[in-house]
N, C-alpha and C positions, 0 to 999 in steps of 0.2 A: 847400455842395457842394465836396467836393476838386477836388483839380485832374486826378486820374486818373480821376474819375467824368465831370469834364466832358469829357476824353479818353473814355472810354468813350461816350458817350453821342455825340460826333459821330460816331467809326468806326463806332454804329451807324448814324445817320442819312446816313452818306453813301452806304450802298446805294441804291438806287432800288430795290430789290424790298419789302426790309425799313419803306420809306418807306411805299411802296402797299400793302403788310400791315396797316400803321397804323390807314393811312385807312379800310380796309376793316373794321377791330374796331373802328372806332369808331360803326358804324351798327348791329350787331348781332353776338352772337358766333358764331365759327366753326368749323369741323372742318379739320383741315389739310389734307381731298381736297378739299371747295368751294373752299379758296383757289388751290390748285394749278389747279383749274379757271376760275377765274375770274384768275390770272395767266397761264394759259399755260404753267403750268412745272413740274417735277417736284414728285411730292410729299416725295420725299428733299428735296430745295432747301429745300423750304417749312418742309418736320419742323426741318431743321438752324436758319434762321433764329429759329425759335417759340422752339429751345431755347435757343440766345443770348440771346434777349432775356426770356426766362422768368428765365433767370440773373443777370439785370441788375436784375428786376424791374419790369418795365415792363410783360410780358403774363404773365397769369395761366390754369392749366387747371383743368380740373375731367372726370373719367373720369363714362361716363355707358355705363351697361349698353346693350349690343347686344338689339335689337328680333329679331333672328333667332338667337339663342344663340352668337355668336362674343365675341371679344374684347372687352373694352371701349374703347372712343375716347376721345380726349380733343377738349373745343373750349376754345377759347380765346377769351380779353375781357382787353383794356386795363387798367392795373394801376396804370399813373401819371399826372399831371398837372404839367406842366410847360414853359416855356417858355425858349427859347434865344435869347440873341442875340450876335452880333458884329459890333463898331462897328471899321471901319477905314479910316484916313485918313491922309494925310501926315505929320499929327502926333498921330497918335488909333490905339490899338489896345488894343480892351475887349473881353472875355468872360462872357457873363454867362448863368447857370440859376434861371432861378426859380422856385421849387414854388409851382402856386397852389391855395393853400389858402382855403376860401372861410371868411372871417370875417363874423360876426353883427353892421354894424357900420352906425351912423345914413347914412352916404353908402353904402353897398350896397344899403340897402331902398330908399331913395331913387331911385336910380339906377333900380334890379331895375323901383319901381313905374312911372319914366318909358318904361322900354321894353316893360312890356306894359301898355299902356294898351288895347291894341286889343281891340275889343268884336266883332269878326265874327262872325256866325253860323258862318259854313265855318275849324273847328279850324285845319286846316292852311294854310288862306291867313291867319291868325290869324299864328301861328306863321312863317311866311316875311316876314311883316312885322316878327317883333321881331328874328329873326336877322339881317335886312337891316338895321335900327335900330338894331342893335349896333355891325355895322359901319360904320355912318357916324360913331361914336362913337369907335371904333379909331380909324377912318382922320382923324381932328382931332387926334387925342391924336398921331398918330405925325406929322402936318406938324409940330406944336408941338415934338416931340420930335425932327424931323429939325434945325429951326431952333436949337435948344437945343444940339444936337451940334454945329453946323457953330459957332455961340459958342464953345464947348468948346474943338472943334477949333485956333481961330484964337488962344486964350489960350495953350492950351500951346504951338502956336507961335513964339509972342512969350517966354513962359521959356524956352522950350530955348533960342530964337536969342540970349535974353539970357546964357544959362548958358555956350553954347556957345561965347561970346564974351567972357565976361567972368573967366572959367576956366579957365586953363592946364592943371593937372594932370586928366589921363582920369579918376582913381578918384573926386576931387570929384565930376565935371561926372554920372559916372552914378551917385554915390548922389543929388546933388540932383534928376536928373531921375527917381528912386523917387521922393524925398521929395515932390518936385511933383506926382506921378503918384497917388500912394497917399495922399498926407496924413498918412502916419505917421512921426513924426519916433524915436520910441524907439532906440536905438541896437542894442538885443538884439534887435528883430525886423529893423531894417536890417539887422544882418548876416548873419541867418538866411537875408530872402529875397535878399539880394545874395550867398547864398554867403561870406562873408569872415569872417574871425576877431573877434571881439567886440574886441580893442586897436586891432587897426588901425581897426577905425568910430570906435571912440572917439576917438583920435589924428585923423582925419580931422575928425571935428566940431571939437575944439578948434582947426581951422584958420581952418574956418570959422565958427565963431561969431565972427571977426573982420570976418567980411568980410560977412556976411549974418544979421539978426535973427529967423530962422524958430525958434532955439531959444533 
C-alpha cells in the first residue's frame, strides 16, 4: 500500500462518524436513512460519508427497486479487509496496513480447528465462545508483540546514540539512520527515499564505507 493510500485511509478513520458506520456494516447491510437514524445524524452527513468511502473502496452499494414505486435506494456493506497499525516511541515510529487475505494454509486449519472446538447445543453461545478464543489468542500474540517492540525500541536506540555520536557530518548520520531503519542499503533507492541526487548518496557511501562495514 502507498503512502497516500495509507494517508487516505487514516483521514478516513479519523472521523468518529465514519468509524461507527463501520462498525455498524459490519453486522448487516444498510440503507443510508437506518444509519442516520441509528447515529442521530443527518441523512445528507451519512449519504456524503458512504460516498467517500465508496471511492476509496472500502464500502460497497447495490440499488434495490422501491416496494412502493418510488426511486430506488441504495444499501451499503463493507468492501475491505484490513488492518492498521502505528508503533510510536522515543526511538520507534512505524506505519503499517495490512490486507488480510485469508490463505489456505497448514497453521490456519489448525489454528481455525483449535478455536472451534466447541460442541454446544445453543449455536450462538457456540459462537461467542470461539470469538472470545480468538481473542485470547490476539491478546498473547500483541503482549509478545508489545515485548518485541519495546527490544526494537531500545536497539535502535543504542544505533542512533551510537550514530549520533560517532558522526559528525548531518547528511551521514540521517542516511545511516534510513539504513538502520529500513534495512536497505542500495544507493538509488537511498536517494530516492531520502530525496537526494544519486552522486551525492553515492559520494556519501564512499565515506563511509571507511568507517562502517554495512556495505
Amino acid at each position: 500500500m502507498t503512502k497516500t493510500e495509507f494517508d487516505e485511509i487514516l483521514q478516513l478513520l479519523q472521523n468518529p462518524t465514519r468509524r461507527k458506520i463501520l462498525e455498524i456494516l459490519t453486522r448487516e447491510e444498510h440503507y443510508p436513512l437506518q444509519l442516520s437514524r441509528t447515529l442521530n445524524t443527518s441523512q445528507q452527513a451519512v449519504s456524503k460519508h458512504l460516498k467517500n468511502m465508496e471511492k476509496m473502496g472500502i464500502v460497497v452499494s447495490k440499488s434495490l427497486k422501491s416496494e412502493r414505486g418510488g426511486p430506488p435506494t441504495k444499501t451499503y456493506t463493507l468492501n475491505s479487509e484490513f488492518s492498521v497499525r502505528i508503533d510510536v516511541g522515543p526511538a520507534l515510529f512505524e506505519t503499517q496496513v495490512n490486507i488480510m487475505d485469508e490463505e489456505d494454509i497448514e497453521e490456519y486449519r489448525e489454528l481455525k480447528g483449535k478455536l472451534e472446538k466447541y460442541e454446544d447445543e445453543d449455536y450462538l453461545k457456540s459462537k461467542m465462545k470461539v470469538i472470545h478464543g480468538i481473542e485470547d489468542e490476539i491478546q498473547d500474540i500483541e503482549r509478545k508483540r508489545n515485548i518485541l517492540l519495546r527490544i526494537k525500541e531500545n536497539t535502535f536506540k543504542e544505533a542512533f546514540n551510537y550514530i549520533h555520536n560517532n558522526f559528525d557530518d548531518y547528511k551521514e548520520r540521517n542516511l545511516l539512520y534510513y539504513v538502520i531503519s529500513s534495512g536497505n542499503t542500495d544507493p538509488f533507492t537511498i536517494a530516492q527515499q531520502l530525496k537526494m541526487r544519486d552522486e551525492d548518496v553515492i559520494e556519501l557511501l564512499s565515506g563511509l564505507k571507511d568507517k562502517t562495514n554495512i556495505w
